[in-house]
C-alpha positions as CSV (number, residue, x, y, z in Angstrom):
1,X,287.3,-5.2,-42.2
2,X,284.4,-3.0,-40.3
3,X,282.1,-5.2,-38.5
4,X,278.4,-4.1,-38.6
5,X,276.2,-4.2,-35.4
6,X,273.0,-6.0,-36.3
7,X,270.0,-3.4,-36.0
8,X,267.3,-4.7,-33.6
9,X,264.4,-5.9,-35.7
10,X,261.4,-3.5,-35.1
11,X,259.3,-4.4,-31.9
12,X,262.5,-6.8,-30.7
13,X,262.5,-5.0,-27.4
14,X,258.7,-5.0,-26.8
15,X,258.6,-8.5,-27.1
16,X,261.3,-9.7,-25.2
17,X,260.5,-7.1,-21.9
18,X,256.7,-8.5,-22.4
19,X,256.6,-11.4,-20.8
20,X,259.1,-10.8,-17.6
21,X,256.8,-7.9,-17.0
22,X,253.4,-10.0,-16.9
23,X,255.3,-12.3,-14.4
24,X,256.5,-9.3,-12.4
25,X,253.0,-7.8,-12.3
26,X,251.4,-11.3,-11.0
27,X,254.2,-11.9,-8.5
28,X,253.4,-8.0,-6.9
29,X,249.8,-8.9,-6.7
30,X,250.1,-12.4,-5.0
31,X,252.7,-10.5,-2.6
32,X,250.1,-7.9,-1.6
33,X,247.4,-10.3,-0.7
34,X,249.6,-12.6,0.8
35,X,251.1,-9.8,3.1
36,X,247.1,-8.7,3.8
37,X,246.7,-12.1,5.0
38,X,249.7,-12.0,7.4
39,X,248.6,-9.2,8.7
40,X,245.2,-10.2,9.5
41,X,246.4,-13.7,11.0
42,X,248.6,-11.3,13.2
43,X,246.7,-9.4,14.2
44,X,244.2,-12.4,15.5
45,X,247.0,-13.9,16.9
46,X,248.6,-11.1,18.7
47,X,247.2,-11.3,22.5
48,X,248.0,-7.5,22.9
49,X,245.7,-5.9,20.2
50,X,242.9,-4.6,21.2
51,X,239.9,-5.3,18.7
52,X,237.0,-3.5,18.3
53,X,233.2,-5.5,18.2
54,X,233.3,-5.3,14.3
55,X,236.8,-6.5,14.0
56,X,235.9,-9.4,16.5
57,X,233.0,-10.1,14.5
58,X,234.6,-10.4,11.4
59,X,237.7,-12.3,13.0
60,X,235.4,-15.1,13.9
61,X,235.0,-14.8,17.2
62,X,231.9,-14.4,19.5
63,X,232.2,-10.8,21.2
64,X,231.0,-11.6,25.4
65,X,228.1,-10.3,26.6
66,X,227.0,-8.6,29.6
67,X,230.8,-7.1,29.6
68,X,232.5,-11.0,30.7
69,X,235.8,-11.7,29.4
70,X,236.5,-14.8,27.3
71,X,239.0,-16.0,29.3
72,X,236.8,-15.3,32.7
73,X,233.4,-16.9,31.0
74,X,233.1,-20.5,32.5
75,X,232.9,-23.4,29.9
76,X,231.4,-26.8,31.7
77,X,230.7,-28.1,28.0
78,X,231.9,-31.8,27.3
79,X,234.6,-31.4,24.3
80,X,234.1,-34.8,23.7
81,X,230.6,-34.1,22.9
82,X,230.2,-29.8,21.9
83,X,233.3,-30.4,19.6
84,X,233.7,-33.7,17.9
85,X,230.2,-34.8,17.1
86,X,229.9,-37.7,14.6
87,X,228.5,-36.8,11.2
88,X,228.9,-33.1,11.7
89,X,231.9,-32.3,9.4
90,X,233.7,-29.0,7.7
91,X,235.0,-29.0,4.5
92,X,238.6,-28.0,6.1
93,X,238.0,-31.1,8.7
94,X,237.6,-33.4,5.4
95,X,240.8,-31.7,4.0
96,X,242.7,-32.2,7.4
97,X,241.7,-35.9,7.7
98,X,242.7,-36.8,3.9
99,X,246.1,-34.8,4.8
100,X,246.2,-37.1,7.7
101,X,245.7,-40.4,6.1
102,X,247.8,-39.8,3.4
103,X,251.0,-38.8,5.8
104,X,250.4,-35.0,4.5
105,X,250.8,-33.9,8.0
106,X,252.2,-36.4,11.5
107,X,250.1,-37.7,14.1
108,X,250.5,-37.2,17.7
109,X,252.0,-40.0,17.7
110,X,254.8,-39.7,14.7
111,X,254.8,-39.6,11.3
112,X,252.1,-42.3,9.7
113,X,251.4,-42.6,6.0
114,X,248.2,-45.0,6.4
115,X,247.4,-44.7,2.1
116,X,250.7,-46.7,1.8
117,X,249.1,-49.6,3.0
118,X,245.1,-49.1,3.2
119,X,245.0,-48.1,-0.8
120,X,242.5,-45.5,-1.7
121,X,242.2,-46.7,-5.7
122,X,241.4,-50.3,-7.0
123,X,244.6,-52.5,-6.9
124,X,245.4,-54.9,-9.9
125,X,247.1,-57.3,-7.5
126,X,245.4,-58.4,-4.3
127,X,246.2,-56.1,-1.4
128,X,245.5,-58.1,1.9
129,X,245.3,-54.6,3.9
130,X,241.3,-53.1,3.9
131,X,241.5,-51.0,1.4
132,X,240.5,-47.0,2.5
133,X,236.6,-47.1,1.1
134,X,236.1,-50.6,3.1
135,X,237.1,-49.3,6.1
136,X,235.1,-46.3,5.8
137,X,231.6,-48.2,4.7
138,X,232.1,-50.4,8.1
139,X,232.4,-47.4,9.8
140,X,229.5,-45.7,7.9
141,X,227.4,-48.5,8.7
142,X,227.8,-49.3,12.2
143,X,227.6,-46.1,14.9
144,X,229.8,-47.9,17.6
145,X,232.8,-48.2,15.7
146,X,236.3,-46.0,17.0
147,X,238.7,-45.8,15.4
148,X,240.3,-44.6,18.5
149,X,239.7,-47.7,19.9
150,X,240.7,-50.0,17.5
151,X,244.2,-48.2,16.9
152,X,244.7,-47.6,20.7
153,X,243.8,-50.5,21.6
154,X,244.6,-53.5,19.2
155,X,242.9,-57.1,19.3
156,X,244.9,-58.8,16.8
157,X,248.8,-59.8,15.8
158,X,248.6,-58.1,12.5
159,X,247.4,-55.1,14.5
160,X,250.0,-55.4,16.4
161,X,252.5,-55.6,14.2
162,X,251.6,-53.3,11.8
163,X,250.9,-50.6,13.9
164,X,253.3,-50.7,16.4
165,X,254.1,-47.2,18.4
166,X,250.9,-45.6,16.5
167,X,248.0,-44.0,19.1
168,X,245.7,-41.1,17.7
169,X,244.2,-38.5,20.0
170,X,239.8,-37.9,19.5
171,X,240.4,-34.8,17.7
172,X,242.5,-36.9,15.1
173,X,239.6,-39.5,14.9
174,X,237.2,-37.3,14.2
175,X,239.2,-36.0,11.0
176,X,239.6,-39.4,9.7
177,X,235.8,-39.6,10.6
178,X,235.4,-36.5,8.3
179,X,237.7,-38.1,5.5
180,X,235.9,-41.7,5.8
181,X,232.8,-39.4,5.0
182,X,234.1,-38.6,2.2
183,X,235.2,-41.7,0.4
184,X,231.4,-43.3,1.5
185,X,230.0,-40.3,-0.9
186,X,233.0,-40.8,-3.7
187,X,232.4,-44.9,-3.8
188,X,235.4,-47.2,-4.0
189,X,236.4,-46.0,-7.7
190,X,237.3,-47.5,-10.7
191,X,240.1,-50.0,-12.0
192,X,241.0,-48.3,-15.9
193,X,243.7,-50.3,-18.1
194,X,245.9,-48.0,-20.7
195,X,243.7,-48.1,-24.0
196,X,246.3,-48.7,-26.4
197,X,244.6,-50.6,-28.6
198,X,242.0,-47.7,-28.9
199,X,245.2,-45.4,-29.2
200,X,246.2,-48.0,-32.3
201,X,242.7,-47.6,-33.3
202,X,242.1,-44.1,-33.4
203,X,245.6,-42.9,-35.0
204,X,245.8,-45.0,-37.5
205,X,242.2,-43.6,-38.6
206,X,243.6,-40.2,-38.4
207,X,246.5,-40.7,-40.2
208,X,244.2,-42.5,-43.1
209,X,242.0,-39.2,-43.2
210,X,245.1,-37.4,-43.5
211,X,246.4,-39.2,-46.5
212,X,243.2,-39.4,-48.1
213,X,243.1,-35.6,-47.6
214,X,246.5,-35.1,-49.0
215,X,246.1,-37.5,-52.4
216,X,242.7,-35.8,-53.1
217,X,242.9,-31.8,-51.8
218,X,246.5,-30.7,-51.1
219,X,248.5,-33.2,-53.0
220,X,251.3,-32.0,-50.6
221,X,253.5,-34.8,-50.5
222,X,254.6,-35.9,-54.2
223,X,255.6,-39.2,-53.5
224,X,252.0,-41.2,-53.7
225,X,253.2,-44.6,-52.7
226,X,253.6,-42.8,-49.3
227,X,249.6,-42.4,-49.4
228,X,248.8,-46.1,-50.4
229,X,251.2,-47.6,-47.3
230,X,249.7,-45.8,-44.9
231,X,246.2,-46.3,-45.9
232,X,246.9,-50.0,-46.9
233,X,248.3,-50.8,-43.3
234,X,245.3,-48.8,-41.8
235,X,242.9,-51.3,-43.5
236,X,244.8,-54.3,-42.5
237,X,245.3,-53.4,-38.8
238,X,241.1,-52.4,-38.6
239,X,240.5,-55.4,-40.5
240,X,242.3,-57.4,-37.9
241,X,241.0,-55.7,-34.5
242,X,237.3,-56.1,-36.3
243,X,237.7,-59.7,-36.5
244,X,239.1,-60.4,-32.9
245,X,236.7,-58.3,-31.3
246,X,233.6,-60.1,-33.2
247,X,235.2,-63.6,-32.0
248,X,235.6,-62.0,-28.5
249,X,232.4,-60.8,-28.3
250,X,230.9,-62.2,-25.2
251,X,234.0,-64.0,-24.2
252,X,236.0,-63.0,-21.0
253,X,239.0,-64.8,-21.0
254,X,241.4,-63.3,-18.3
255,X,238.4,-62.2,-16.2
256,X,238.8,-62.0,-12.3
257,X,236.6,-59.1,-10.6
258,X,237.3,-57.9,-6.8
259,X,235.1,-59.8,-4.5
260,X,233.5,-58.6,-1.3
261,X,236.2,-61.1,0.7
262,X,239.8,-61.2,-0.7
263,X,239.4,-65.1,-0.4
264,X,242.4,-66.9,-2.1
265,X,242.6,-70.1,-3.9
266,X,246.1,-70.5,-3.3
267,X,245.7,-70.2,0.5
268,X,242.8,-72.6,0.5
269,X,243.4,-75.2,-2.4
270,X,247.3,-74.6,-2.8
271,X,248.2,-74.5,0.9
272,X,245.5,-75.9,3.0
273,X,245.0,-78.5,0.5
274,X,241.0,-78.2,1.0
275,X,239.3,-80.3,-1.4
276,X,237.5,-78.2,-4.3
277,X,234.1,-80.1,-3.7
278,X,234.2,-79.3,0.2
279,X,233.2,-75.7,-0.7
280,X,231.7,-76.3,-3.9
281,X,229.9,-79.5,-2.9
282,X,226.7,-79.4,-5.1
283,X,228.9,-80.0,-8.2
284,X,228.4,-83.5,-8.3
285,X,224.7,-83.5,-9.2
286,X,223.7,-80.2,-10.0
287,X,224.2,-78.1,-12.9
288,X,226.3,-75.3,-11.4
289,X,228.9,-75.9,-9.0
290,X,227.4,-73.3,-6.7
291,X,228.8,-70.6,-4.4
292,X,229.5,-71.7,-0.9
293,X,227.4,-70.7,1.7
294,X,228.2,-68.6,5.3
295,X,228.0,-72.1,7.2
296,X,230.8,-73.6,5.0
297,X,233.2,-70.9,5.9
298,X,232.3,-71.2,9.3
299,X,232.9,-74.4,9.7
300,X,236.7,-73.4,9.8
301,X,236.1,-69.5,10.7
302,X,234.3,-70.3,14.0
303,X,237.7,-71.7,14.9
304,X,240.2,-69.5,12.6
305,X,239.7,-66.2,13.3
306,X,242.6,-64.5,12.0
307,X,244.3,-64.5,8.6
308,X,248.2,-64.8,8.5
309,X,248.0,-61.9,5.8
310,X,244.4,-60.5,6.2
311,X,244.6,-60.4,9.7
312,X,240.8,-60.0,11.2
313,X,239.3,-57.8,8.6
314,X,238.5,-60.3,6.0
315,X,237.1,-62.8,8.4
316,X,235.1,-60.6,10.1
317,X,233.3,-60.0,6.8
318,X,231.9,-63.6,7.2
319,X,230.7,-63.1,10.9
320,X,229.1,-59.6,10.2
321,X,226.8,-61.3,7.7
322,X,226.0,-64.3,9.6
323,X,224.9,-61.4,12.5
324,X,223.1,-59.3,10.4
325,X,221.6,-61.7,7.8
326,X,223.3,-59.9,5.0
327,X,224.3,-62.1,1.9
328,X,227.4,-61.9,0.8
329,X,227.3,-60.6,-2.8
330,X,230.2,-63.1,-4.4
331,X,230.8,-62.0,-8.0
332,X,230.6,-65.4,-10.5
333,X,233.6,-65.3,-13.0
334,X,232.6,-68.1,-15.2
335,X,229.5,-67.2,-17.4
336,X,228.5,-69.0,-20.5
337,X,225.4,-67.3,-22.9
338,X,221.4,-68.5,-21.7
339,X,221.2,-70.1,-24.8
340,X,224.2,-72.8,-23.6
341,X,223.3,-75.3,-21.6
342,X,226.3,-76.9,-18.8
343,X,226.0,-79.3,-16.5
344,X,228.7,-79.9,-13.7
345,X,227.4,-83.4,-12.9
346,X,227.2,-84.9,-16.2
347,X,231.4,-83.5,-16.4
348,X,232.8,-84.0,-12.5
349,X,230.4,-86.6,-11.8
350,X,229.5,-88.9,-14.7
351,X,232.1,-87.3,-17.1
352,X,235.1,-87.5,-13.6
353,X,236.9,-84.6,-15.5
354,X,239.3,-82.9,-13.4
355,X,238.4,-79.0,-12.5
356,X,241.7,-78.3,-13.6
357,X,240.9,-78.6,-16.9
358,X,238.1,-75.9,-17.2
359,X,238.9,-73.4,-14.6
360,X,243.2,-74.0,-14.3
361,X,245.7,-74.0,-11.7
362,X,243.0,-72.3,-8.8
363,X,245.5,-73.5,-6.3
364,X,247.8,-70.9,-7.4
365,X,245.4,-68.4,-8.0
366,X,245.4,-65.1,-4.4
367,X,242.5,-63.7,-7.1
368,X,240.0,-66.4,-9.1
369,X,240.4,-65.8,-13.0
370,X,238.9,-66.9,-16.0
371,X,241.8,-68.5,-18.0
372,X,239.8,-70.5,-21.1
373,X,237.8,-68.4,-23.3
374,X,234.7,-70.8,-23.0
375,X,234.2,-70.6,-26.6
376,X,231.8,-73.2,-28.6
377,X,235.2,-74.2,-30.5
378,X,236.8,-74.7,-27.3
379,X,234.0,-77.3,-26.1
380,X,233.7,-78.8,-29.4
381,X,237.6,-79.7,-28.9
382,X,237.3,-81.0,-26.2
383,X,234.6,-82.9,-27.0
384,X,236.1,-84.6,-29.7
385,X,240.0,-85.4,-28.5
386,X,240.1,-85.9,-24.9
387,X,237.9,-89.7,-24.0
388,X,235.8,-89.9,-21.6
389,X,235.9,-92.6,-18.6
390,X,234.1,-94.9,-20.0
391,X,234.9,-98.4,-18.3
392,X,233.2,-99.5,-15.4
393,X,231.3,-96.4,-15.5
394,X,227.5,-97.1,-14.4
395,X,226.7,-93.5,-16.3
396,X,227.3,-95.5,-19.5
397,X,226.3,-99.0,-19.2
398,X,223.0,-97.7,-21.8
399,X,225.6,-97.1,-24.4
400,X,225.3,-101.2,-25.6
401,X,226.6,-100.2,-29.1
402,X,229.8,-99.0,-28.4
403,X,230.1,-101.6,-25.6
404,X,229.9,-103.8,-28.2
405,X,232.5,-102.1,-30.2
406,X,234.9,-102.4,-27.4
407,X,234.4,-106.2,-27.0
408,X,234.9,-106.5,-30.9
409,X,237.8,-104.4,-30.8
410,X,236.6,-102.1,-33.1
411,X,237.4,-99.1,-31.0
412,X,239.9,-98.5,-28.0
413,X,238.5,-95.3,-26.3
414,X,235.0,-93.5,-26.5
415,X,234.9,-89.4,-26.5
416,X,232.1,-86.9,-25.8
417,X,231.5,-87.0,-29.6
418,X,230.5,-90.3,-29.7
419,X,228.5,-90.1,-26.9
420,X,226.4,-87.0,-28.9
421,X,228.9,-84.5,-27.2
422,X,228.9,-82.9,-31.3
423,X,224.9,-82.8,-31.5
424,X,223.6,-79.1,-31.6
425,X,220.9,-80.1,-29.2
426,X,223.0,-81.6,-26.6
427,X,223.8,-78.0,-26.0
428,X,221.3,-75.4,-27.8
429,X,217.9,-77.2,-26.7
């Protein structure tokens, strides 16, 4: 049997030889300007080509006057101060020093990759090292600070450690300089979380317009129970994120922002053992348990200079504000609505309940987080199961009633709720 050859179909050959040829045609071009480029660079580079004025002009090079050579003219110029003059930066210095601190390119002194340590994006987890955009404000703000000095020259064990075998030259300060310019312009960026709820969200609303499209218009798919599913389980799942995020509205359970000091619970509490009302001391008779001052750090960091993990950094943070009378700008974590009123003394003082059982395990906590939703139901729960201490309690020695119950044997233990802990005024005055 006589096999047939397949005909090419018509414009097979055009279409196939189209595309190779577009790639050909951009490969030629980057080839010639590439090879222009060479040339030019050689041609610079080359000590034994004579260049006219124009061509030194357009090289980028001064021509000499009054018929001196370059190499004959006598430079007395400081380098230290003609060349690397703080503030005054290139964009291609900028791109050098971010090359540089991200281990793009070695150092003088080897091969350093200082991004895998000093992170130049928010962190989820707490990252003792200063993170890129600290270390550049610091340096923004204060006109004495080297770099060159501090790497060369190291004060502290983490230093030390950490940096062990690593010098830089002035010319490779002065690129960081130009990159640390940088980030104080960009700011220290932004922490996003995946949205796949809003990915949930949003294509299950699509895929409801497209069945509602189909079952009205183009009644492409036959099979309508295929419409009602999808529609039905778009409803349900809307329904459902509508009701959680109107009962989360204004709650921030799992909350725990990046502070101006990576100050950890789990050191201080956990570890150290301190006391939660030696830092927080105004808890017993004032309404909030307040933020700690610069004098109650110091009365350890006088002494303590250097974190195991944090090294000096950290610390220093403390010092710098107690020299410059700079408050330090602590983030609070737990908020409840102005229309709620709290009281820490009436619950750690007259209430003696444990600060465990609002704000959780801190002393396991690097970075403070919310972990109850502080929810009116949530108080109200409280309020009505767990009693309060009652006996031999000065706080409540007003409270004849139930003092009588007690004696009577009426009643066993007293909660919040008998004590008006379920009145709306006790909390919405």
């Amino acid at each position: 049997m006589k096999k047939t050859i397949p005909k090419p179909r018509n414009g097979y050959l055009k279409k196939q030889l189209f595309l190779p040829l577009i790639l050909l045609c951009l490969m030629g071009i980057i080839a010639i300007f590439s090879l222009g480029s060479f040339t030019q660079n050689e041609e610079i580079q080359n000590p034994d080509t004579i260049l006219e004025p124009d061509q030194l002009e357009n090289a980028g090079i001064d021509y000499p006057e009054d018929g001196i050579e370059p190499d004959q003219e006598e430079v007395e110029t400081d380098p230290v101060e003609s060349e690397f003059i703080r503030g005054e930066y290139t964009s291609q210095q900028i791109r050098r020093g971010e090359r540089l601190f991200k281990g793009l390119v070695p150092f003088t002194s080897g091969q350093h990759d200082c991004a895998s340590c000093h992170y130049t994006q928010p962190q989820k987890e707490i990252n003792w090292n200063p993170a890129a955009y600290e270390m550049a404000v610091l340096w923004s703000r204060n006109p004495d600070y080297s770099i060159m000095e501090i790497m060369n020259n190291p004060v502290s064990m983490r230093l030390m450690e950490d940096h062990a075998g690593m010098t830089i030259t002035l010319e490779e300060q002065h690129l960081l300089e130009a990159y640390f310019s940088k980030l104080t312009e960009q700011g220290p960026g932004e922490l996003k979380a995946y949205p796949i709820r809003a990915f949930i969200f949003w294509g299950l609303g699509v895929l409801m317009f497209l069945a509602l499209v189909d079952l009205i218009i183009t009644r492409k798919i036959k099979f309508k129970g295929v419409h009602v599913f999808i529609l039905f389980v778009g409803i349900a799942v809307h329904g459902q994120f509508a009701v959680v995020e109107a009962q989360n509205l204004g709650r921030t359970k799992g909350y725990a922002p990046d502070q101006p000091i990576k100050f950890s619970h789990l050191i201080h509490s956990g570890e150290n053992d301190i006391d939660c009302r030696y830092c927080h001391y105004i808890a017993d008779y004032s309404l909030s348990a307040g933020i700690p001052s610069n004098n109650v750090c110091l009365n350890c960091h006088n002494v303590i200079r250097e974190g195991t993990l944090s090294g000096r950094f950290e610390i220093n943070k403390i010092h710098n504000a107690l020299e410059t009378g700079e408050a330090i700008e602590w983030i609070k974590v737990h908020n409840l609505p102005d229309h709620s009123f709290f009281s820490h003394a009436q619950h750690v003082n007259a209430g003696k309940v444990d600060c465990a059982e609002c704000h959780g395990q801190v002393e396991t906590m690097h970075i403070l987080q919310q972990v109850e939703d502080l929810s009116m139901g949530w108080c109200l729960t409280c309020h009505r199961e767990q009693n309060v201490d009652f006996f031999d309690n000065p706080y409540f020695e007003i409270y004849e009633r139930l003092h009588e119950k007690i004696r009577n044997g009426e009643i066993d233990a007293v909660t919040a709720a008998d004590l008006g802990g379920e009145d709306c005024m006790s909390c919405h005055y």
